[in-house]
C-alpha positions in Angstrom: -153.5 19.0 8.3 -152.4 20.2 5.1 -151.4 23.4 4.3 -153.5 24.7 1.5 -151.5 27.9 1.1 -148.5 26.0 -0.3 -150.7 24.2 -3.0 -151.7 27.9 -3.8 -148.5 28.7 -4.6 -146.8 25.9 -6.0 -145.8 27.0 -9.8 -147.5 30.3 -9.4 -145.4 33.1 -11.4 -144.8 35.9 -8.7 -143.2 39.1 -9.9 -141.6 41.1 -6.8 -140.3 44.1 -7.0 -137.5 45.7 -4.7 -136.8 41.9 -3.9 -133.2 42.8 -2.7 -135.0 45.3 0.6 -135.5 43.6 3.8 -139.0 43.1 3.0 -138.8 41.6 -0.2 -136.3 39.2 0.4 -138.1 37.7 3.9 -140.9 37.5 1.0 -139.6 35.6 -1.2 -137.6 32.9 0.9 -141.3 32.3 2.2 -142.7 32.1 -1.7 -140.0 30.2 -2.5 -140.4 27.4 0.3 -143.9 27.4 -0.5 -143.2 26.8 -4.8 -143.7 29.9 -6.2 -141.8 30.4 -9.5 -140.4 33.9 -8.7 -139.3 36.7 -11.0 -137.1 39.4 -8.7 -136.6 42.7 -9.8 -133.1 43.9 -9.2 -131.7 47.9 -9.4 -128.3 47.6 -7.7 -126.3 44.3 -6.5 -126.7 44.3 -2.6 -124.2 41.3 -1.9 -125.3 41.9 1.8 -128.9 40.8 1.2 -130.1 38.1 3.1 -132.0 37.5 -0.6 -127.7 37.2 -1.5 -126.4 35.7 2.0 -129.2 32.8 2.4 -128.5 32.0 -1.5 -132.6 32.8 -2.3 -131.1 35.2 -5.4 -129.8 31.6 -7.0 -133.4 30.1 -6.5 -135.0 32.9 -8.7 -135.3 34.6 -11.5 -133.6 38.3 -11.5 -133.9 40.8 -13.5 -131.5 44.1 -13.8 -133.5 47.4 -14.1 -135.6 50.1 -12.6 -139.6 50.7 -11.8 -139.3 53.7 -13.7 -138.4 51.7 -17.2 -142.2 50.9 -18.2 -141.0 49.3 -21.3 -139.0 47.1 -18.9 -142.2 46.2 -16.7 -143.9 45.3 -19.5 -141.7 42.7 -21.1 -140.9 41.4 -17.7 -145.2 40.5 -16.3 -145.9 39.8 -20.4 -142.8 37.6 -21.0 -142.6 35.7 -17.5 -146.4 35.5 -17.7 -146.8 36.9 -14.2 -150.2 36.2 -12.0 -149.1 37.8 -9.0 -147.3 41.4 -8.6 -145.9 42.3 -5.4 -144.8 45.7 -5.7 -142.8 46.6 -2.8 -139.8 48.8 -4.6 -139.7 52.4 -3.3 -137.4 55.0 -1.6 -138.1 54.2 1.5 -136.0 56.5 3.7 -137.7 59.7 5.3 -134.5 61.5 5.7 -133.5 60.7 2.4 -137.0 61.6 0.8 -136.8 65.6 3.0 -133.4 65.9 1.3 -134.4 64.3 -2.3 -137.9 64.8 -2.8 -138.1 64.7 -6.5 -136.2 61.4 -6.8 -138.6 60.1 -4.2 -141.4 60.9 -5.9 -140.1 59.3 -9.3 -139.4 56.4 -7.5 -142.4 55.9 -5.4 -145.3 57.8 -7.5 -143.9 57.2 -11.1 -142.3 53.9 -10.7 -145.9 52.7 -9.2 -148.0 53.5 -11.7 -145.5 52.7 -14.0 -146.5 48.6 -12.6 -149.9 49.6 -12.7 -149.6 50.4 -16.0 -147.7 47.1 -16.4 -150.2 45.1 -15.3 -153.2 46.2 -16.7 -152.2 45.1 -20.0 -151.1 42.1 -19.0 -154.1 39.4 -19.0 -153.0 37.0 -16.5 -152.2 39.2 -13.7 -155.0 38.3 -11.1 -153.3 39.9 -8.1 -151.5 43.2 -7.0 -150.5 43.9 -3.9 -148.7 47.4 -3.3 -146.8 48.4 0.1 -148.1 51.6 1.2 -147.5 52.6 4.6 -149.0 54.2 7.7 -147.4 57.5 6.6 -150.2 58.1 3.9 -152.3 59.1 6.5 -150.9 61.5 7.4 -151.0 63.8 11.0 -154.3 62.8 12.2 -155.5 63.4 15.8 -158.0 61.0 15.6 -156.1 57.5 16.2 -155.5 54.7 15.8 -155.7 54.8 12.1 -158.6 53.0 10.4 -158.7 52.1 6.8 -161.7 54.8 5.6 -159.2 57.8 6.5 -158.1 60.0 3.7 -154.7 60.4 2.6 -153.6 63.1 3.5 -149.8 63.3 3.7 -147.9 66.8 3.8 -144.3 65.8 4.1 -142.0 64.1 1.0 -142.3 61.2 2.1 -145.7 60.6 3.6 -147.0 63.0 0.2 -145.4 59.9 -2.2 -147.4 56.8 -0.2 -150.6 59.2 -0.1 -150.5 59.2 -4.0 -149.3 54.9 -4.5 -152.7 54.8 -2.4 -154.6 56.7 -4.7 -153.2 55.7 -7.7 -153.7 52.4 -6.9 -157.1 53.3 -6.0 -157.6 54.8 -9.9 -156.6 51.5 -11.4 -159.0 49.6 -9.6 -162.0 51.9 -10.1 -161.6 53.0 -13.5 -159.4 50.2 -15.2 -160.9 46.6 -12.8 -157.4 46.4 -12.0 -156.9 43.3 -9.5 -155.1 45.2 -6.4 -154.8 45.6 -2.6 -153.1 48.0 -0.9 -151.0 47.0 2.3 -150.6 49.8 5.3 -148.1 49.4 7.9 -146.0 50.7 10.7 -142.3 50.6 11.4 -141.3 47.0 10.4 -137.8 45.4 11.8 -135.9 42.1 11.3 -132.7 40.7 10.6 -131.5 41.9 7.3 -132.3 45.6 7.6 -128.7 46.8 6.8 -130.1 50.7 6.9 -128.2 51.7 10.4 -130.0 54.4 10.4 -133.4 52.9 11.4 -133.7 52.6 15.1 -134.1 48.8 15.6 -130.6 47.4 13.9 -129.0 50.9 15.0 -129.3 50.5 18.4 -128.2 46.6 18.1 -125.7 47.5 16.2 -124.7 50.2 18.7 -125.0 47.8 21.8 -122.7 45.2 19.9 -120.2 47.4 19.8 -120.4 48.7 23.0 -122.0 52.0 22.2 -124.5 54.3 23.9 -127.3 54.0 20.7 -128.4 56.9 18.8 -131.5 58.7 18.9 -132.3 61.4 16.2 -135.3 62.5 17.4 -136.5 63.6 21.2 -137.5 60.4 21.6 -141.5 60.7 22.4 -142.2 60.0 18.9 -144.4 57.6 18.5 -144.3 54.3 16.2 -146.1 50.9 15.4 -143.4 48.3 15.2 -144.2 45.0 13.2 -141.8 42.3 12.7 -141.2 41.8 9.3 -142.1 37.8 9.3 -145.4 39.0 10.3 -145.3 41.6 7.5 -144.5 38.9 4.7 -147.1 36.1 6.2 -149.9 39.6 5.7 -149.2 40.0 1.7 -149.2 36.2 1.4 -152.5 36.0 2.8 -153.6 39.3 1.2 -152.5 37.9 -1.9 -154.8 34.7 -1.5 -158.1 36.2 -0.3 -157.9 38.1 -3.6 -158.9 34.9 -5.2 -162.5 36.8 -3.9 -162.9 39.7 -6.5 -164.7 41.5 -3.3 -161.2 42.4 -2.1 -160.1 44.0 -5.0 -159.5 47.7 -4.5 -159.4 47.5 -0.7 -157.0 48.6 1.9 -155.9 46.6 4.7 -153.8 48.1 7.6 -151.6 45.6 9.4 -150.0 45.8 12.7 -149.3 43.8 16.4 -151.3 47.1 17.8 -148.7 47.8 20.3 -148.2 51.6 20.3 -144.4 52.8 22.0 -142.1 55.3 21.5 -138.5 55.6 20.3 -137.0 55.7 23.3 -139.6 53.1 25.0 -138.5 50.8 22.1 -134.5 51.9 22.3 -134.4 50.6 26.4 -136.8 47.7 25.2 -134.2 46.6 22.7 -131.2 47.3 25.6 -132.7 45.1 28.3 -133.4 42.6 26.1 -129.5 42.6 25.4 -129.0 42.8 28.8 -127.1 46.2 28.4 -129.0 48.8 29.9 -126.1 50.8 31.3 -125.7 52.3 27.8 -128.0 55.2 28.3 -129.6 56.5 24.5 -128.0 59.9 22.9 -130.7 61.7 22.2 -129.9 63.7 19.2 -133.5 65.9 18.8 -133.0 66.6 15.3 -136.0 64.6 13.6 -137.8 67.3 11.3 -140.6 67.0 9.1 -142.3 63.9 10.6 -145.2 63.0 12.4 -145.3 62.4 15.8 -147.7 59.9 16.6 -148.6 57.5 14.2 -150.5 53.9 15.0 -153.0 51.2 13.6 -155.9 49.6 13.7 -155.7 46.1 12.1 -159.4 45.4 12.7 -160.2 44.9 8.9 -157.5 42.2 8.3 -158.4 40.2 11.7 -162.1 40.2 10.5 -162.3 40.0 6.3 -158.7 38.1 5.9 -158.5 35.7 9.4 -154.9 37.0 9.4 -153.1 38.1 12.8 -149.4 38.3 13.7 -147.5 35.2 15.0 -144.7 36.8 17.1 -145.3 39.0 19.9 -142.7 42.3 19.7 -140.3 40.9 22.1 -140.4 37.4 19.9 -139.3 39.2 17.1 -136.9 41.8 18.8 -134.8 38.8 20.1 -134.9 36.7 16.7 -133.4 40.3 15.3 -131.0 40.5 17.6 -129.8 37.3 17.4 -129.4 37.9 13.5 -127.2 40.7 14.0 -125.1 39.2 16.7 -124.9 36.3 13.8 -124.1 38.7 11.2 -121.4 40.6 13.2 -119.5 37.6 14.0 -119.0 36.2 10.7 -118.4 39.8 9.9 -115.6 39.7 12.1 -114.2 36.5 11.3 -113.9 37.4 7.8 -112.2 40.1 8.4 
């Protein structure tokens, strides 16, 4: 049978922003494969991107600069003659974003309506699709989270997804502007060089024969989505918005597996085989919520989309990326 999806994107002008994250880069290897003629927005040279490592940086078109240069945005979706913006670039880092918060929000709140902006005076743009996250929801005791929830963030962080939600929300209603927003949990995958996160962290940890690191008390709890999943959802987001009825929506994605940071810590172990290493539990998360997970009835029912890889599937592709990564790490070395 013939995969329609790769027709779709064959010579389709992408634009992808914080294409260098892991996100963005597992997004635009699949893009690529598939045809797309892709436009990367770069900030900083990450040489240890898989978009670097895999050689996907060569395959595209980059450009230096930063979501919070409008001028830039503009010349870039006018001059490349963009159709389809995926606007993933933010500061993405809740620690980071309780230490920084006015740099967060330039780069998460500004530098999105900054591609808002972009776009609607750009013509051919028929599709945005903007990363929000689970986090704009806010503390809620009433879960999992469903898509007709306010936004109601309180923390740095969680406060700059609330307002890319609802500013993406404005440029729909009041402008016509061709968008989608995207909702997810805690994604992981080879690539993610942030050792902070849990997932690589405690990999990284086990590969070098360390008890893993815990910074919270370890009851908090997460949705974990592998980030293959993650990329195949704004693909297929991005192609049901062929059908102006999608425009403006919200989709939450998510394998609907709820489990805490420990649960997921000793998951990760025994799947390593190394469940002697007992977790340090730190207890020093602040400013977060914690219990946070999703509904993805919406996207099953108005998109047909549903993960491929079960969270074990994509725990032990991860892990096997890291034990990858490591060794040639070593070697070169």
């Amino acid at each position: 049978m013939a995969d329609h999806t790769v027709d779709y994107w064959r010579g389709r002008r992408v634009f992808l922003t914080g294409c260098t994250g892991l996100l963005g880069a597992t997004l635009a290897r699949d893009l690529h494969q598939r045809g797309a003629d892709i436009v990367g927005l770069v900030r900083d040279q990450v040489p240890q991107s898989s978009l670097v490592t895999d050689g996907t940086i060569s395959r595209i078109t980059t450009v230096r600069g930063d979501i919070e240069d409008l001028a830039l945005l503009q010349r870039v979706i006018s001059e490349y003659e963009v159709e389809v913006v995926f606007h993933l670039a933010a500061q993405a880092i809740v620690g980071t974003a309780n230490r920084h918060p006015v740099a967060t929000f330039r780069t998460n709140i500004a530098g999105s309506w900054n591609v808002f902006e972009a776009c609607r005076h750009s013509p051919r743009v028929r599709a945005v699709v903007v990363a929000s996250s689970d986090k704009a929801y806010g503390t809620n005791e009433s879960l999992p989270y469903v898509e007709s929830m306010p936004m109601a963030g309180e923390h740095p962080y969680d406060v700059s997804k609330s307002c890319t939600d609802l500013l993406a929300r404005t440029y729909y209603a009041t402008y016509g502007l061709p968008v989608c927003i995207t909702r997810c949990g805690n994604f992981f995958g080879g690539g993610d060089l942030n050792f902070n996160r849990i997932v690589p962290g405690t990999i990284r940890s086990v590969l070098h024969d360390e008890r893993p690191i815990i910074r919270s008390d370890g009851t908090f709890v997460r949705d974990y989505i592998y980030v293959r999943d993650v990329a195949d959802a704004y693909r297929v987001l991005a192609e049901r918005m062929q059908d102006p009825a999608v425009h403006g929506e919200a989709f939450n994605f998510s394998n609907e597996i709820r489990l805490d940071v420990l649960g997921l810590t000793n998951r990760i172990l025994a799947l390593m085989g190394r469940e002697d290493l007992e977790p340090v539990i730190l207890n020093e998360a602040s400013s977060e919520i914690r219990e946070q997970y999703l509904s993805a009835t919406r996207a099953r029912e108005r998109l047909g989309w549903k993960p491929r890889f079960g969270l074990d599937d994509g725990l032990r592709e991860t892990i096997d990326w890291y034990r990858d990564f490591f060794t040639k790490r070593a070697a070169a070395s």
